[in-house]
C-alpha positions as a printed Julia matrix, in Angstrom:
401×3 Matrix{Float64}:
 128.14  124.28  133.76
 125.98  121.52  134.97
 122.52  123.87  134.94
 123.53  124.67  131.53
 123.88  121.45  129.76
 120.56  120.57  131.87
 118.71  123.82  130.32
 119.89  123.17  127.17
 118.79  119.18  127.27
 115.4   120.11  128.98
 114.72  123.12  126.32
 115.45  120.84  123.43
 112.93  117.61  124.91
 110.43  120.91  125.57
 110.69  121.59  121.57
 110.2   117.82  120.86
 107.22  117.67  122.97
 105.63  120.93  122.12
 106.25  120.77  118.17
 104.57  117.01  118.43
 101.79  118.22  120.58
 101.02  120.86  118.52
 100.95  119.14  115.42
  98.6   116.94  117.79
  95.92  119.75  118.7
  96.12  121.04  115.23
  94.96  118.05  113.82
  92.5   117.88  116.66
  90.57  120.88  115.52
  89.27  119.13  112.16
  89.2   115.49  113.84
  86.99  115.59  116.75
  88.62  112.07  118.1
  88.74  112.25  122.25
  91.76  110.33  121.88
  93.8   112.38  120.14
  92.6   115.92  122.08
  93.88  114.1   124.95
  97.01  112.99  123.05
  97.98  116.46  122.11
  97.05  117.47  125.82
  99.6   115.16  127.27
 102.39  116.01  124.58
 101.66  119.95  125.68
 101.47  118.91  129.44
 105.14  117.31  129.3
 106.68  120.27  127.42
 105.45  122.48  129.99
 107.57  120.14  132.75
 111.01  120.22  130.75
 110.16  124.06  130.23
 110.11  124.6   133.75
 112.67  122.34  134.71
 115.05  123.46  133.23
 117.43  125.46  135.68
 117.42  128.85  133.74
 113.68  128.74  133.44
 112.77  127.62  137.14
 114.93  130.67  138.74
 113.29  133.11  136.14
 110.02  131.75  136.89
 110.52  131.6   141.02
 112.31  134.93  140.87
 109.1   136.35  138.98
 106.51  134.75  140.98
 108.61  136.02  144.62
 108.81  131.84  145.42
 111.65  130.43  144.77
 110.54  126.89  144.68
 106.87  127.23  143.3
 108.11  125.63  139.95
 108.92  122.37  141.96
 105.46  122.48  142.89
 103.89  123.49  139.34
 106.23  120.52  137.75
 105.49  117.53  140.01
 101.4   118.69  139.43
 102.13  118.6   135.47
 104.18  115.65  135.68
 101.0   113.76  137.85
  98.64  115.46  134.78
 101.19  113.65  132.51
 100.17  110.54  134.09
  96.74  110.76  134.32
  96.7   111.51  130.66
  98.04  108.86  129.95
  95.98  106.36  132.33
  93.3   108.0   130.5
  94.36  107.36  127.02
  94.78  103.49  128.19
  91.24  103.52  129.07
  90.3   104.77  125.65
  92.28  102.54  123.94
  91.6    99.07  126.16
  89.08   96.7   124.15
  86.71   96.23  127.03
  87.41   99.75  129.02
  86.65  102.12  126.74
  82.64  101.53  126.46
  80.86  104.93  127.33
  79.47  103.39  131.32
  83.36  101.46  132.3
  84.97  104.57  131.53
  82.33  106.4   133.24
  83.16  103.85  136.44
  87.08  104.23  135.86
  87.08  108.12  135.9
  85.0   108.15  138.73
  87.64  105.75  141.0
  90.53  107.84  139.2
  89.74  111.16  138.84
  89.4   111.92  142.85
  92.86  110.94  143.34
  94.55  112.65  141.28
  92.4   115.65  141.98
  93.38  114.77  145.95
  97.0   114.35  145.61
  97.47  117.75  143.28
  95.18  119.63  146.22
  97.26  117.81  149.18
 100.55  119.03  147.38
  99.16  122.99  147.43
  98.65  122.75  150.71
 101.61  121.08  151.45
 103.73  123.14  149.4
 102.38  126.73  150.71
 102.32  124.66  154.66
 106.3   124.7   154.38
 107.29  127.68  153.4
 109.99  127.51  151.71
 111.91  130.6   151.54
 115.25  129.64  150.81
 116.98  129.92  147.63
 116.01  127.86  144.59
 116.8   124.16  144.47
 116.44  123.39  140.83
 118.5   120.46  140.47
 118.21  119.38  144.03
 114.12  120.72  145.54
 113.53  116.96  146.67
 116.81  116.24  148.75
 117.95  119.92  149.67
 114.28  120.46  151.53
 113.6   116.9   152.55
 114.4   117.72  156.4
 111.33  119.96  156.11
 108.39  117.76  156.94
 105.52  119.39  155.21
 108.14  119.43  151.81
 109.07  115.76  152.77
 105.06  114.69  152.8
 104.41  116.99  149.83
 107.12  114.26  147.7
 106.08  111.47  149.68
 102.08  112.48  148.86
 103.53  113.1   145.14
 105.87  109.98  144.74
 102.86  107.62  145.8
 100.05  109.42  143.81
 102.74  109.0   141.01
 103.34  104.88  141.65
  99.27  104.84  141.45
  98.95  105.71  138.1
 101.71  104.32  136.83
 101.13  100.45  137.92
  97.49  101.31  136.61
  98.47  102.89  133.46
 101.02   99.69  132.45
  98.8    97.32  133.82
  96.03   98.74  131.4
  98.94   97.88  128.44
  99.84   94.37  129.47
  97.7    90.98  129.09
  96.07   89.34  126.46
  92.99   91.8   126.41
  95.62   94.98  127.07
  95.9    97.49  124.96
  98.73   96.08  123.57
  96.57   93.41  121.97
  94.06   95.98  120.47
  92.7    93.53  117.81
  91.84   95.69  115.03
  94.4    98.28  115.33
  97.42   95.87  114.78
  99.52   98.09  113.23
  99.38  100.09  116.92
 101.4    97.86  118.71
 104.76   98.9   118.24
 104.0   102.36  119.64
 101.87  101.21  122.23
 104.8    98.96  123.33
 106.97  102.21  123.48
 103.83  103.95  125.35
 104.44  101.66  128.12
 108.05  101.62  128.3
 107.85  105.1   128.67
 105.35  104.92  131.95
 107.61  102.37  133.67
 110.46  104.45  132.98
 108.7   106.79  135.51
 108.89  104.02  137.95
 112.45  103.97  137.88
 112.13  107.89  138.85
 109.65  107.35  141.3
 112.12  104.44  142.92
 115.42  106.62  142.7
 113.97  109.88  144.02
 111.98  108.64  147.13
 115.55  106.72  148.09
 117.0   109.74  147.69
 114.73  111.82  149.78
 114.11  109.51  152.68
 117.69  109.48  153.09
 117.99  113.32  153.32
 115.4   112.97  155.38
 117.2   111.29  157.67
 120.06  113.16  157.83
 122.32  111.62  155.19
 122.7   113.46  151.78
 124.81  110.4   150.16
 121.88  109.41  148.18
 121.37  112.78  146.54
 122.99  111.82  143.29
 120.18  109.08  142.86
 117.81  112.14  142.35
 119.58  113.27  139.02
 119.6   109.36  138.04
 115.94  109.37  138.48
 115.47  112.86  136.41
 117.4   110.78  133.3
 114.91  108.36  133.91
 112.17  110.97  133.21
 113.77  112.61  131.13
 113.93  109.72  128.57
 110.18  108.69  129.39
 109.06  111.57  127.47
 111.27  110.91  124.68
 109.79  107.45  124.57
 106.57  108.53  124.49
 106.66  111.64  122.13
 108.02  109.55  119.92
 105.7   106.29  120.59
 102.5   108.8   120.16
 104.04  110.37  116.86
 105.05  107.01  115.31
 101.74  106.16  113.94
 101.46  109.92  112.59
 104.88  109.67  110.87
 104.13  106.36  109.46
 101.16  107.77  107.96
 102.76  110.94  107.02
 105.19  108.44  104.78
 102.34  106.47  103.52
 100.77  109.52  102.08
 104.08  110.28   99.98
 104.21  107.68   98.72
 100.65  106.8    97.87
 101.03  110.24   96.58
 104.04  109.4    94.26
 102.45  106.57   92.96
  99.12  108.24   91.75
 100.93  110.79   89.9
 101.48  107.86   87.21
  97.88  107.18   87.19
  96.98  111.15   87.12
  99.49  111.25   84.16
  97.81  108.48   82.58
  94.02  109.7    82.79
  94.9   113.38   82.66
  94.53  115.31   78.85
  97.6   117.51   79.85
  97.85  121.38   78.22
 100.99  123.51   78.07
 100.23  125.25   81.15
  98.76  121.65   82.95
 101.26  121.24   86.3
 101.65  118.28   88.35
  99.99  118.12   91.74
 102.59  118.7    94.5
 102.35  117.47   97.84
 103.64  119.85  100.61
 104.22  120.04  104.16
 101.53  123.03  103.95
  98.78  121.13  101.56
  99.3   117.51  102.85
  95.92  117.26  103.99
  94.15  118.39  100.82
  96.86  116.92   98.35
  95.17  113.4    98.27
  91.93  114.06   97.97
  92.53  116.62   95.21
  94.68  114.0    93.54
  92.27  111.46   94.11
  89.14  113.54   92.43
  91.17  114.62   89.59
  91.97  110.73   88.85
  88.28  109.92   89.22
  87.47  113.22   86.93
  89.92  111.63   84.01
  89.01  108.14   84.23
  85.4   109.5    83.71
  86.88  111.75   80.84
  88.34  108.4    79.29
  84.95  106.59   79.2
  84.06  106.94   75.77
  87.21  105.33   74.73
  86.79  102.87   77.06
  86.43   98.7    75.96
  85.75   95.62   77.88
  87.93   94.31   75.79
  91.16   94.84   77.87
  89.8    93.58   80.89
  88.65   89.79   79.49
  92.5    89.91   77.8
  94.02   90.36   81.1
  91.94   88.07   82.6
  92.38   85.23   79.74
  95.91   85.68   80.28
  95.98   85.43   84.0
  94.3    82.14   83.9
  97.41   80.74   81.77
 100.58   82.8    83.12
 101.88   80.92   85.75
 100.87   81.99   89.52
  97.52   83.64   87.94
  95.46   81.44   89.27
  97.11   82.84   92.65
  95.88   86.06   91.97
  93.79   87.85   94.62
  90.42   89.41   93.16
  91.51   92.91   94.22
  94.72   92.57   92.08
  92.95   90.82   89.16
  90.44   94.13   89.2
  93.04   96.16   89.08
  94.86   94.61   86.72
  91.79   94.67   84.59
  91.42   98.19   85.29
  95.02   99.9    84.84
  94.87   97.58   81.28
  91.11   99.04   80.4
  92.68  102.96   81.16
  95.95  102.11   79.21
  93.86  100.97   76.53
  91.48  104.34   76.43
  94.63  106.6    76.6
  96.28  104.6    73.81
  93.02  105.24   71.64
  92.14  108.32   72.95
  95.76  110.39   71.91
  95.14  108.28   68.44
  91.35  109.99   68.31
  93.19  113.38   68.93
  95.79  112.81   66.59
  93.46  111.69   63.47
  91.07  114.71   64.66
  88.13  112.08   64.94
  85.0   113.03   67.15
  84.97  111.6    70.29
  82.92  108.27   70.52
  79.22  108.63   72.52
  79.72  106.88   75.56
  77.57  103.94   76.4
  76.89  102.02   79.25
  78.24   99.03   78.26
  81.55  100.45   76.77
  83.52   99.58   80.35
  82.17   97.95   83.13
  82.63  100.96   86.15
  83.27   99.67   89.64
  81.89  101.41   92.74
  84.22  101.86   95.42
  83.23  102.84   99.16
  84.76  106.66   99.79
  87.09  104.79  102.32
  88.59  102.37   99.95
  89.15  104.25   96.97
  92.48  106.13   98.0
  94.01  102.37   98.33
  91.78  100.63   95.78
  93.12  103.79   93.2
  96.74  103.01   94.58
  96.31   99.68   93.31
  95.66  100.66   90.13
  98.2   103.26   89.68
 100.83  100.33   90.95
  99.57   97.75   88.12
 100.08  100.13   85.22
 103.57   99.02   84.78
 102.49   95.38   85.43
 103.85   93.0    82.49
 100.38   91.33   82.52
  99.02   94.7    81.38
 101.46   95.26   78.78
 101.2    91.55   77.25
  97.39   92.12   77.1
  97.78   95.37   75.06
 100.09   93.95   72.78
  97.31   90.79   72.37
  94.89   93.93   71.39
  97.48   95.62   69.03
């Protein structure tokens, strides 16, 4: 009953993992960011230990291979991976670290030892031939009076206490990656990033009391192993979900900058009978922006000739009486000015249409245009879209009426 709840549990933190991880290397292939290839490594790395630890999965898998135990040895070399991932991820992401010749330095010191300790476990492993049946709940205790299977843990237990103090000392201090100065809005999942890596340490700590008792004879221990496998166990949670936080978050903010363009779309748009508002999917989420974005920028250039500076000098006489206008920021005064000028070129526009006049020629100084850097026009446009309603914009419209 045991093996089963433990397959289940394992099987279901492998889906969390892998689905995460995937999502990771698919949005690796179009962003060619080191950081998050190695983020969607170490997401597919840890679903490949709960796959094979759980109890169904390690007997098929030592029953296939003719080694019982060989998925013990396959797991504690992923779970080491794991780590180094992640020690390698703090390097990226530490504000002094992460220049091209100290991370040169760093993965020269690191990358032996990990290399060593996976190499020393092979031989270690194969050196002890372990026949018997397979252990998957209990490989560390059950073979720990073996002493080539008791210095394979030992070799894997301190390899693993290695990269773990490094990895969470790379997190903590006032130049940690913790404190990443421009990426503020980072913190809370780095914070959960290394949580996660000292929950290995409690592993590390339960497990090697475990085995060095069996070692010695006494199996009274054994249940610390499992306690240690919890441990793990909710490391990877932590961390699958620490690493997709900031993709989630972003995921939400491009709903709902998404919902909130579709009133400035609305606005700027000439919609036909067969005209359709953009959706946003889980299949088109990448695209769904920027064609919403263009299409904006398309009508507002559509609007032009209707266009007056007129609105603009309203809203700004008005903000310089209404109370808290002279508090306004100069982004929010532009757009202010902006969602007023657009209201105002609709409003005359649909008139034009109405009457059947031509439409006006468009001159340079009908409305002063604003250039925006490609990287700020997706918020700068949000802006706008979220001042249309604005009762600044309406009383300056009904000054012009």
């Amino acid at each position: 009953m045991l093996e089963l709840v433990l397959t289940v549990v394992n099987l279901v933190i492998f889906a969390v993992c892998f689905t995460v991880g995937t999502a990771k290397a698919a949005a690796a292939r179009s962003d060619r960011d080191t950081t998050l290839r190695i983020t969607a490594s170490v997401l597919l790395c840890a679903s490949m230990v709960y796959l094979l630890s759980s109890p169904a999965v390690y007997r098929a898998v030592g029953a296939l291979t003719g080694s019982p135990s060989l998925p013990s040895l396959l797991v504690s070399s992923a779970i080491l991976l794991c780590v180094g991932h992640a020690h390698l991820l703090t390097l990226l992401w530490h504000p002094r670290r992460r220049t091209p010749d100290a991370l040169h330095r760093q993965v020269i010191v690191w990358a032996p030892m990990y290399g060593l300790a996976i190499a020393a476990m092979v031989v270690l492993f194969w050196t002890a031939d372990l026949t018997g049946p397979a252990r998957p709940l209990s490989f560390a205790t059950s073979y720990a009076h073996v002493p080539a299977a008791f210095a394979f843990e030992m070799v894997y237990l301190a390899a693993l206490v290695a990269g773990i103090i490094a990895t969470v000392r790379q997190c903590r201090g006032p130049d940690g990656v913790i404190a990443l100065p421009e990426r503020p809005e980072l913190s809370d999942s780095l914070r959960l990033f290394a949580v996660a890596v000292a929950l290995d340490f409690a592993y590390v700590v339960c497990t090697a009391a475990a085995v060095i008792t069996a070692a010695c004879g006494s199996h009274s221990l054994d249940f610390l192993a499992s306690a240690g496998s919890v441990a793990s166990s909710t490391s990877a949670l932590v961390a699958s979900y620490g690493l997709a936080k900031p993709a989630l978050a972003a995921r939400e903010a491009e709903r709902a900058d998404h919902a909130a363009l579709l009133d400035l779309w609305e606005t700027v748009t000439e919609a036909t009978a067969g005209t359709e508002r953009p959706q946003m999917t889980l299949w088109n989420r990448r695209y769904a922006l920027s064609d919403l974005l263009a299409e904006i920028l398309d009508g507002a250039h559509s609007l032009r000739p209707w266009m007056s500076p007129a609105p603009a000098q309203a809203v700004q006489a008005l903000a310089e009486t209404h109370p808290g206008g002279s508090k306004l920021d100069p982004p929010d005064l532009k757009a202010l000015q902006t969602a007023a000028t657009i209201r105002y070129a609709r409003q005359r526009r649909d008139v034009a249409r109405q009457l059947g006049l031509p439409t006006p020629i468009d001159t340079p100084a009908a409305a002063s245009v604003e250039k925006t850097p490609p990287t700020l026009a997706r918020a700068r446009q949000v802006l706008i879209a979220k001042k249309l309603s604005d009762p600044l914009v309406a009383q300056a419209l009904n000054r012009m009426s």
